[in-house]
C-alpha positions in Angstrom: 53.7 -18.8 -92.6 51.7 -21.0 -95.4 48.9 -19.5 -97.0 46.1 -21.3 -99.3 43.3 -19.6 -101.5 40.2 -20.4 -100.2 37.5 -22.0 -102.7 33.9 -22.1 -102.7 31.5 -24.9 -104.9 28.8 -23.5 -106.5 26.0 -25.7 -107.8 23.8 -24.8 -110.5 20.7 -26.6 -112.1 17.1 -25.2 -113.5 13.7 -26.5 -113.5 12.0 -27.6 -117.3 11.7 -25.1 -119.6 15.4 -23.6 -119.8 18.9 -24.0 -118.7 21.2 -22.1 -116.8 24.1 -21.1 -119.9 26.6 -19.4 -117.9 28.7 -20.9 -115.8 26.8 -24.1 -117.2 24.8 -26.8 -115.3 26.9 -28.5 -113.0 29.5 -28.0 -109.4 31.7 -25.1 -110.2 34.9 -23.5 -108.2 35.7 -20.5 -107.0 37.9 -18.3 -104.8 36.4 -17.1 -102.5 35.0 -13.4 -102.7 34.3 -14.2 -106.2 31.6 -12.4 -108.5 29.9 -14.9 -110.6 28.3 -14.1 -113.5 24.8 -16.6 -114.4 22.7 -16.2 -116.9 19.5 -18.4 -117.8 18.0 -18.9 -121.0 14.0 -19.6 -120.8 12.9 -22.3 -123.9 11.0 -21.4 -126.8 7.3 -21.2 -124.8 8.7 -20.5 -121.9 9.1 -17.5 -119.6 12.1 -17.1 -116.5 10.5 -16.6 -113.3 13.3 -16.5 -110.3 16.8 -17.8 -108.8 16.1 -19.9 -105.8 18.1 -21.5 -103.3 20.9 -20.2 -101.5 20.2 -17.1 -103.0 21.3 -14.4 -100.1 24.3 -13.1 -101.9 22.4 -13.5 -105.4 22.6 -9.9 -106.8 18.8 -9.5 -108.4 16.6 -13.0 -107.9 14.3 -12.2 -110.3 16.4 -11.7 -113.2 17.7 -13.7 -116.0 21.3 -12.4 -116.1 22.9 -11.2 -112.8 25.7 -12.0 -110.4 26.3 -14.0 -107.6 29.3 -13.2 -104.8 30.9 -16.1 -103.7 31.0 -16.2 -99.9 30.4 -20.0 -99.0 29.5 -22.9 -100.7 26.0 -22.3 -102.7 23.6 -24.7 -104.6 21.1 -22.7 -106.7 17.9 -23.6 -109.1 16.6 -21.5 -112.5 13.3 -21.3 -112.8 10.8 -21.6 -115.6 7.7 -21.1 -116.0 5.4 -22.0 -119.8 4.0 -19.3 -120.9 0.1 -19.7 -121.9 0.0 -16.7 -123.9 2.2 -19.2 -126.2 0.4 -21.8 -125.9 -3.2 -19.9 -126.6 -1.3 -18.5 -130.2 -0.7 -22.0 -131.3 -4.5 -23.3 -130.4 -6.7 -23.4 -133.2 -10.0 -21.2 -133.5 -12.9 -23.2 -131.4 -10.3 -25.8 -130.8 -9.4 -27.1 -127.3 -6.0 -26.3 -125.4 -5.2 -29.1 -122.6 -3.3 -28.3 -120.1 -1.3 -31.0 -118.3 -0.3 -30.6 -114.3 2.3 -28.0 -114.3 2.7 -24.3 -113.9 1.8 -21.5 -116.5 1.5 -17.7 -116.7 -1.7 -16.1 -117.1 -2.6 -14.7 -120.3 -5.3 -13.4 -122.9 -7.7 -15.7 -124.6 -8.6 -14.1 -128.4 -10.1 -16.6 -129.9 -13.2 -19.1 -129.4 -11.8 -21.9 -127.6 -11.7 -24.2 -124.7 -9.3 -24.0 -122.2 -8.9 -27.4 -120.3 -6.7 -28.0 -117.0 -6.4 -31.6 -114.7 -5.3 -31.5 -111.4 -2.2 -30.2 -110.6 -2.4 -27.5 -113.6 -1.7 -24.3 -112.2 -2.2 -20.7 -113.3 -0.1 -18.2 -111.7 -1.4 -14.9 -112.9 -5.0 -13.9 -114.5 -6.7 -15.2 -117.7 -8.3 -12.2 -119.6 -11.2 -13.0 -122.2 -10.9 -10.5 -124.8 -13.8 -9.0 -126.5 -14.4 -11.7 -129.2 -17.6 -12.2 -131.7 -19.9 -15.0 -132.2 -17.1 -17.3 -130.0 -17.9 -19.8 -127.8 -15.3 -20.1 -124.6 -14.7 -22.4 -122.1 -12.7 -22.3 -118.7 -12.4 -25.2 -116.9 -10.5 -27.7 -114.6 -8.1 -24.9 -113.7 -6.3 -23.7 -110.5 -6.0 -19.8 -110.9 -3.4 -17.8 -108.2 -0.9 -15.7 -107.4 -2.9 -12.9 -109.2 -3.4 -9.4 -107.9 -6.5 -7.3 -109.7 -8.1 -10.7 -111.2 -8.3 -14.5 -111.2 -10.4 -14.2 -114.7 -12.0 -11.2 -116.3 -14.4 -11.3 -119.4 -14.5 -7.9 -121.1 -17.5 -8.4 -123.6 -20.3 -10.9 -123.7 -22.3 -10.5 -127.2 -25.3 -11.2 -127.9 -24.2 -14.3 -129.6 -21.4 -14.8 -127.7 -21.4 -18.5 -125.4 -19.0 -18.0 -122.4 -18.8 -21.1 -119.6 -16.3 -20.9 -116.4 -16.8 -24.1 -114.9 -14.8 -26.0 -112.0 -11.5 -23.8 -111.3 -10.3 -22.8 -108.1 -9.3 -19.0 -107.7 -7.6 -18.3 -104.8 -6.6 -15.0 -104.4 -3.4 -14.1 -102.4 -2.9 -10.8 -100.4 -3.7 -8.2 -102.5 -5.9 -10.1 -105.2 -8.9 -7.8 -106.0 -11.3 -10.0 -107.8 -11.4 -13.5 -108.4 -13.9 -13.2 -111.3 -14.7 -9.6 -112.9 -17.4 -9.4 -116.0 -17.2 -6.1 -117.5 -20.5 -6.4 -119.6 -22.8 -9.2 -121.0 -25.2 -7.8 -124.1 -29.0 -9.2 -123.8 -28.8 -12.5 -125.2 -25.7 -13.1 -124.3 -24.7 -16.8 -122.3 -22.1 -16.4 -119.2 -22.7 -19.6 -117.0 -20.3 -19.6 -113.9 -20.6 -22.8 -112.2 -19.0 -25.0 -109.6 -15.9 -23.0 -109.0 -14.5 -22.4 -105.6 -13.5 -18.5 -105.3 -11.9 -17.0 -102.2 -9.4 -15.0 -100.3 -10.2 -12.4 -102.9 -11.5 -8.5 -102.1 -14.5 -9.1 -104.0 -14.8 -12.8 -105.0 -17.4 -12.4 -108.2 -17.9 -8.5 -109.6 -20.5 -7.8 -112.0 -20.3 -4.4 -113.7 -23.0 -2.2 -114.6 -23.4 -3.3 -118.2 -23.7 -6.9 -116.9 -27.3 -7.6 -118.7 -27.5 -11.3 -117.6 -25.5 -14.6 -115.9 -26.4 -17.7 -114.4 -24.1 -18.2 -111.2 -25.0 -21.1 -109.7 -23.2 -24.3 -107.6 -20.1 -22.0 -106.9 -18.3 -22.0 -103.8 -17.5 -18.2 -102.6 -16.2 -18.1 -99.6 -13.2 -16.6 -97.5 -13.5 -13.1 -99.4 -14.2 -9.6 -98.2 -17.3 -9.6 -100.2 -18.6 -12.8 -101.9 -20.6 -11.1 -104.9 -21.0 -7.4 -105.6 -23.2 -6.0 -108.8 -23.5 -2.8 -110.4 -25.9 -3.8 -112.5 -29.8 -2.4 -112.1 -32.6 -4.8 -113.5 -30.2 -7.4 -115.0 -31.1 -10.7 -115.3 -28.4 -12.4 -113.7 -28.9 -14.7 -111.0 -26.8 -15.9 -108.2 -29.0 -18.6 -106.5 -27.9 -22.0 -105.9 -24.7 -20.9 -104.4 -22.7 -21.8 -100.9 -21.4 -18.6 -99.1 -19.6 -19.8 -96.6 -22.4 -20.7 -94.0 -25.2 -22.5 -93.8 -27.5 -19.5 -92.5 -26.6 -18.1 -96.0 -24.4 -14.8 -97.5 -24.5 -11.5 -95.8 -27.0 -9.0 -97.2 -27.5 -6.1 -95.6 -31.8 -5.3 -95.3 -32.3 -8.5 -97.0 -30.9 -12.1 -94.7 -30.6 -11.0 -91.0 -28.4 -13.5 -89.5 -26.4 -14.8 -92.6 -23.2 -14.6 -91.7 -21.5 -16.2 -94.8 -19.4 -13.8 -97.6 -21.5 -10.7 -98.5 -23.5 -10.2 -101.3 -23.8 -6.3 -101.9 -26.4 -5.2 -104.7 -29.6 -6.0 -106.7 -29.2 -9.6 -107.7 -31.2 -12.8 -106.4 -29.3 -14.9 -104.2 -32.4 -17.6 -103.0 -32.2 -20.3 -102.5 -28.6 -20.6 -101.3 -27.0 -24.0 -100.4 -26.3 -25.0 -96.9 -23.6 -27.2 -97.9 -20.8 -26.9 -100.0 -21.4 -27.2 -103.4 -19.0 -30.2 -104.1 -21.3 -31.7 -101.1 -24.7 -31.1 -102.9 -23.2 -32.4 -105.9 -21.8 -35.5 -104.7 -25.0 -36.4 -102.8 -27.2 -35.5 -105.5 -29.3 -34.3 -103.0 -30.6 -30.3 -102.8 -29.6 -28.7 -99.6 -31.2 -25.1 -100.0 -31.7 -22.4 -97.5 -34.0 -18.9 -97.4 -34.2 -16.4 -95.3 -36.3 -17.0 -92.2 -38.1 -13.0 -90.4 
């Protein structure tokens, strides 16, 4: 009777941003029953997200150093993310951080600054705006997911604070809470949101009760339990101009019988809404508005 030791190839790369330093990059041998150690190394700027692949017998996905039993042939990927938080510590104060297509962790802006994104740039995680002074900050061009209590939150608006969210998409996943949360905006304070497209959030836009004033307008909320929700009690923020979701306008209970587009749940006006999505209106150059018909 002739016996032979059964091998197994294991095949290792990563994504940019690190490399996979034990065993190496590369098709590696091994009898069979085998624990394999692998450990990845992230880049300077960069974070390690997850071990995909063939990945069943892959003792912790989601961590840098871990084993891997060898019970068949296996090809298996690293995975790096860049981290924004980073990339935010090397921006300038009021200077502008451009983000190419690729994927990036949320993080914390603390500084005035404009945050620029082109399609394909991806967030996965929430952006936080800290409570800055006399700062002018800019969100744009961005696709924000894969977040769970927030796509963006602002903490403080000052009084001569200027703070513009302008054409991301925020697409919550299950068990994103808010797309866009503003803790409080002091009177005289500037938050424009504009032309974003929010949904498959619990609460697409929240307003809290220190929210003294906003211009929402030309957004897209759709797709969430409730589109817009405000705490606030005579504020002067306004949330006309926008597309819920259907043309006979958002949900408000005692205020638009038959809108049947996202909710909008407190004291803030919502007239005229558009009837068309806001990309439509734009494109068209042509106002498509809607009011509540008794």
């Amino acid at each position: 009777a002739t016996f032979t030791q059964i091998t197994y190839d294991l095949t290792v790369d990563s994504t940019a941003g690190g490399s996979v330093t034990t065993p190496g990059e590369g098709t590696f041998p091994y009898n069979a029953g085998e624990v394999v150690e692998l450990v990845a190394v992230a880049d300077t700027g960069y974070e390690f997200v997850n071990w995909t692949g063939d990945t069943a017998d892959i003792a912790d996905t989601s961590a840098a150093s871990t084993t891997i039993a060898m019970n068949g042939d296996y090809s298996i990927t690293a995975n790096f993310i860049a981290d924004l938080g980073y990339l935010i510590g090397g921006t300038d104060r009021g200077g502008t951080l451009d983000l190419p297509a690729g994927t990036y962790t949320g993080g914390t802006i603390d500084k005035p600054m404009t945050m620029r994104g082109t399609e394909g740039t991806v967030i996965h995680g929430g952006i936080t705006i800290g409570e800055l002074t006399g700062s002018e900050v800019t969100i744009e061009n961005l696709t924000i997911t894969d977040y769970t209590d927030f796509g963006i939150k602002i903490v403080k608006v000052r009084a001569e604070d200027t703070f513009i969210i302008r054409n991301n998409t925020i697409q919550g996943v299950e068990g994103s809470i808010t797309g866009i949360e503003v803790d409080e905006v002091e009177v005289g304070g500037s938050l424009t949101i504009e032309q974003n497209s929010i949904s498959g959030n619990e609460v697409g836009i929240k307003l809290l009760a220190a929210v003294a004033d906003a211009a929402i307008h030309f957004n897209g909320v759709t797709g969430n339990t409730v589109g817009l929700e405000t705490l606030a009690i005579d504020s002067a923020a306004d949330a006309g101009s926008n597309w819920w979701g259907d043309i006979s306008g958002p949900k408000v209970e005692d205020g638009n019988p038959g809108g049947i587009g996202d909710e909008v749940v407190g004291d803030i006006p919502y007239e005229p809404w558009l009837t068309r999505d806001f990309q439509t209106v734009l494109d068209d150059n042509i106002a498509y508005f809607g009011f509540p018909m008794v």
